[in-house]
ROVO-310753 format. One line per 2 residues: number of its first residue (from 1); for each residue z, y, x of N, C-alpha, C, O, CB. Coordinates in steps of 0.05 Angstrom, whole numbers, plus 5000, padded with zeros to 4 digits. Atoms other than C-alpha are relative to their C-alpha. Glycine has a CB too. Layout:
<nodes>
NUM> Z/Y/X/Z/Y/X/Z/Y/X/Z/Y/X/Z/Y/X | ... .
</nodes>
This chain:
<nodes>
1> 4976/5009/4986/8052/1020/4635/5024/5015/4989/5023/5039/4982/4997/5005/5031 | 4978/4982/5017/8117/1039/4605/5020/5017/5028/5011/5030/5047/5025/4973/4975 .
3> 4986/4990/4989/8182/1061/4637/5002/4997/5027/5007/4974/5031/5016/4997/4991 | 4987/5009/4967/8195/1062/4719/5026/4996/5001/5041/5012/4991/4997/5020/5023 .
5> 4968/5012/4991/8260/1026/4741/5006/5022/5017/4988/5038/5021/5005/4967/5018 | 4980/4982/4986/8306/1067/4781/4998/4994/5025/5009/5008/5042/5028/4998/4993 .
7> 5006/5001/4972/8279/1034/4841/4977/5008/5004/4972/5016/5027/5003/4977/5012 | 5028/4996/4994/8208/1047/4832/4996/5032/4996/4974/5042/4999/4981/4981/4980 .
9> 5000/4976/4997/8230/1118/4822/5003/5002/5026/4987/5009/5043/5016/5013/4985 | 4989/4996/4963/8257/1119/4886/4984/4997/5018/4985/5010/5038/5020/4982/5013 .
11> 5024/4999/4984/8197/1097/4915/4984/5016/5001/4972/5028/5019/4988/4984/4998 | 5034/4977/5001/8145/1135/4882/5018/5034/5011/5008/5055/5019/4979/5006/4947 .
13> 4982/4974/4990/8198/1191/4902/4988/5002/5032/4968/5014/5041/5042/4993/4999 | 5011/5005/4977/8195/1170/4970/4964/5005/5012/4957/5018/5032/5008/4974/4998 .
15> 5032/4992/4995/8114/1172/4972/5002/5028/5006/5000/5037/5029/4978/4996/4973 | 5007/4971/5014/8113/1240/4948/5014/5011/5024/4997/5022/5039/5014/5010/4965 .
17> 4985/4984/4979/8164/1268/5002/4980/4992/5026/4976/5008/5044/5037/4991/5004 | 5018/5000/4974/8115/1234/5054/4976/5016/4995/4968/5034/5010/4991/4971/5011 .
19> 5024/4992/5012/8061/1254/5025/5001/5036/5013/4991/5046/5034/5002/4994/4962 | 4987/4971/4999/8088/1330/5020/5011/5007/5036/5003/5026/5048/5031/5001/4974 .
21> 4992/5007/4970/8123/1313/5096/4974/5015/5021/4976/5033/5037/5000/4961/5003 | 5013/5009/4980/8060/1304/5127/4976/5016/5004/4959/5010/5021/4996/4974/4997 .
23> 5015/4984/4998/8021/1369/5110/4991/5014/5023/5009/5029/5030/5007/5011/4986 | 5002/4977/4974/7994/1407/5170/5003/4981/5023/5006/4991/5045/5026/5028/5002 .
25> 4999/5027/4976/7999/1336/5216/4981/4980/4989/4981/4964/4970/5034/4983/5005 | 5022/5022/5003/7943/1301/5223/4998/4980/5014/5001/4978/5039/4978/5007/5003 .
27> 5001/5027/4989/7933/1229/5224/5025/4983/4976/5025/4960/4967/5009/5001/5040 | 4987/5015/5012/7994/1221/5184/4999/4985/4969/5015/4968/4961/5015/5010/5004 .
29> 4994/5005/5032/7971/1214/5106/4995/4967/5002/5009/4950/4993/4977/5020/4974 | 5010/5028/5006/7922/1149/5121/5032/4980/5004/5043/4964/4988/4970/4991/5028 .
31> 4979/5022/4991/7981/1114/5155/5025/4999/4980/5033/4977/4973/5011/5007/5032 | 4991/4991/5034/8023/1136/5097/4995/4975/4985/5008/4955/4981/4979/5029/4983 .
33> 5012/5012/5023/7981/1107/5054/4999/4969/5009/5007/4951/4994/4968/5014/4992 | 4999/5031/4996/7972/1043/5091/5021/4989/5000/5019/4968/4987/4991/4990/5020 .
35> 4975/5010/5005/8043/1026/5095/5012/4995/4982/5026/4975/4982/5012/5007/5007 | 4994/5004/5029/8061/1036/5027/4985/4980/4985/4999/4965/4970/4997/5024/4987 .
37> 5011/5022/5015/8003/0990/4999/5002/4980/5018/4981/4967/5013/4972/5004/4989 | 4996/5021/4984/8020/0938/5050/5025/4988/4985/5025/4965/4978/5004/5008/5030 .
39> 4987/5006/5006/8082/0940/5025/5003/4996/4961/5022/4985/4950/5012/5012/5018 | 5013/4998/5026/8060/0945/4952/5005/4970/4986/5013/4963/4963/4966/5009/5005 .
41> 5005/5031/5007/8051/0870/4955/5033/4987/5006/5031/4963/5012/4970/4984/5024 | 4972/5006/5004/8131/0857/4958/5012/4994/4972/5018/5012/4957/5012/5021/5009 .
43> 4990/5009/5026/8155/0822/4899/5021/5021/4985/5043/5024/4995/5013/4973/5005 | 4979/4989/5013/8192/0864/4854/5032/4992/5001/5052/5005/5003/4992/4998/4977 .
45> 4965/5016/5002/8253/0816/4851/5010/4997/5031/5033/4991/5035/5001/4960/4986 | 4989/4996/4974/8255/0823/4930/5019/5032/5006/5016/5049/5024/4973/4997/5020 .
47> 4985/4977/5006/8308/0876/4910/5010/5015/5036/5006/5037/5047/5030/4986/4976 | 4979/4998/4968/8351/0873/4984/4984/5009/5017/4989/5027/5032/5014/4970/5015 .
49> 5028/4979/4971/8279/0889/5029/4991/5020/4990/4983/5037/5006/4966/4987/5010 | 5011/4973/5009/8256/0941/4978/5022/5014/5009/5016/5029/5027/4993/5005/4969 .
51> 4985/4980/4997/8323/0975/4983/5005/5004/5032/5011/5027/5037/5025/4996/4982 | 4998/4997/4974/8329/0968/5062/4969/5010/5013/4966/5009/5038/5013/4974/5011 .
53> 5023/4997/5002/8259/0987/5061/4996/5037/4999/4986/5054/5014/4991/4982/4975 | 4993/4971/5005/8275/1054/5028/5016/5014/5013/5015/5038/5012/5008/5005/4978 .
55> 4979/4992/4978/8334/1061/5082/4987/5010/5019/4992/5031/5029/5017/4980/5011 | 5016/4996/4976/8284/1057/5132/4979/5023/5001/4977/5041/5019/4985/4975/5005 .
57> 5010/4974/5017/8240/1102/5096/5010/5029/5011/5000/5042/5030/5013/4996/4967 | 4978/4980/5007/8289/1157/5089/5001/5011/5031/4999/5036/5033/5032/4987/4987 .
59> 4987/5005/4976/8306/1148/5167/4969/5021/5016/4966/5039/5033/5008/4958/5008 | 5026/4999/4992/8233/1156/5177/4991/5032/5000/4986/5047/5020/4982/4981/4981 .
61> 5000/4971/5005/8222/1224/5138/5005/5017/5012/4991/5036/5019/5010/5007/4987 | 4981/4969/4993/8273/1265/5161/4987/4998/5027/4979/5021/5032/5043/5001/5000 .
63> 5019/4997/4979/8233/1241/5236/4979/5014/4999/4972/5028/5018/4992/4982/5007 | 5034/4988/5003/8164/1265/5209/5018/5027/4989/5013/5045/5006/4970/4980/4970 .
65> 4996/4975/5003/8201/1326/5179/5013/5020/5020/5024/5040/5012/5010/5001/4980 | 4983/4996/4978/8231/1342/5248/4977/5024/5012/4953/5019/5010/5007/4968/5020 .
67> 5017/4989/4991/8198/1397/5279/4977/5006/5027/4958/5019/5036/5009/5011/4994 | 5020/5016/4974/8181/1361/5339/4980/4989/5003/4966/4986/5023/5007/4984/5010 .
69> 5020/5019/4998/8140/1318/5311/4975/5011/4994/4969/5028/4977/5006/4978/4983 | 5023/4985/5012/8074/1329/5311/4966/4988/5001/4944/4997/4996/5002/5029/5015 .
71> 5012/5012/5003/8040/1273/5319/5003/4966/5006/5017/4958/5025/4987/5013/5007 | 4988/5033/5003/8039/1188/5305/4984/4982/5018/4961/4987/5024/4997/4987/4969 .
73> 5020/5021/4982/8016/1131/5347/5005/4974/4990/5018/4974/4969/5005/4999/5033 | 5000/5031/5006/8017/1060/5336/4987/4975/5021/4969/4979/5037/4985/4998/4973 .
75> 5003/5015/4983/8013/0995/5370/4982/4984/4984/4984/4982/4959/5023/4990/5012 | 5017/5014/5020/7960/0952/5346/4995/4967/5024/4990/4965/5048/4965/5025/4989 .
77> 5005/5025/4987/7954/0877/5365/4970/4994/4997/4959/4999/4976/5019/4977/4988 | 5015/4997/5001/7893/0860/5384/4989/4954/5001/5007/4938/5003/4995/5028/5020 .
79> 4998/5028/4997/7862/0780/5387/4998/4992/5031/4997/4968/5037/4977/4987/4982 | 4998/5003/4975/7859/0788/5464/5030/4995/5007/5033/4977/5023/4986/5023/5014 .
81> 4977/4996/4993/7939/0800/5468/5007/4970/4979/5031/4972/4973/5012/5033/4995 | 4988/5018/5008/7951/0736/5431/4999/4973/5020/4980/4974/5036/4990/4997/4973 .
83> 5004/5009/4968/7961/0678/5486/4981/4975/4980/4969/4957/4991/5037/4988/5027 .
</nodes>
C-alpha cells in the first residue's frame, strides 16, 4: 500500500489516541475497535461524513480522556423492541 492521504492520517491518528485513551478502562478497546471497522466500510469519496466523523471523534476523546470517565455503556436494540 503506498502513501496515506492526509485524511487517513487523521484517522489512523485518531485510532491510536483511542487506543492510547483507553488504557486502564475496561471495556473500552473492543468498542473502539468495533466502531472504527463499522465505520471502515465508508467510502473513501464520502469525504463530508469522514470529516464530521473525525469531529465527533475528537469530541469523543477528550470525554474518554476526562477523568471522570471510567466507564462505557451502550444501548443495544434488540428484535423484541422493534414494533
Amino acid at each position: 500500500m503506498g502513501r496515506h492521504s492526509e485524511l487517513q492520517r487523521r484517522v489512523l491518528s485518531l485510532y491510536r489516541n483511542f487506543v492510547r485513551a483507553s488504557r486502564g478502562k475496561p471495556g473500552f478497546l473492543p468498542r473502539i475497535r468495533s466502531e472504527f471497522r463499522k465505520n471502515a466500510q465508508i467510502p473513501r469519496t464520502d469525504v463530508l461524513l469522514i470529516e464530521y466523523l473525525l469531529r465527533r471523534g475528537q469530541r469523543q476523546l477528550e470525554q474518554l480522556r476526562g477523568a471522570h470517565t471510567k466507564r462505557m455503556g451502550a444501548f443495544v436494540k434488540t428484535a423484541e423492541d422493534t414494533p
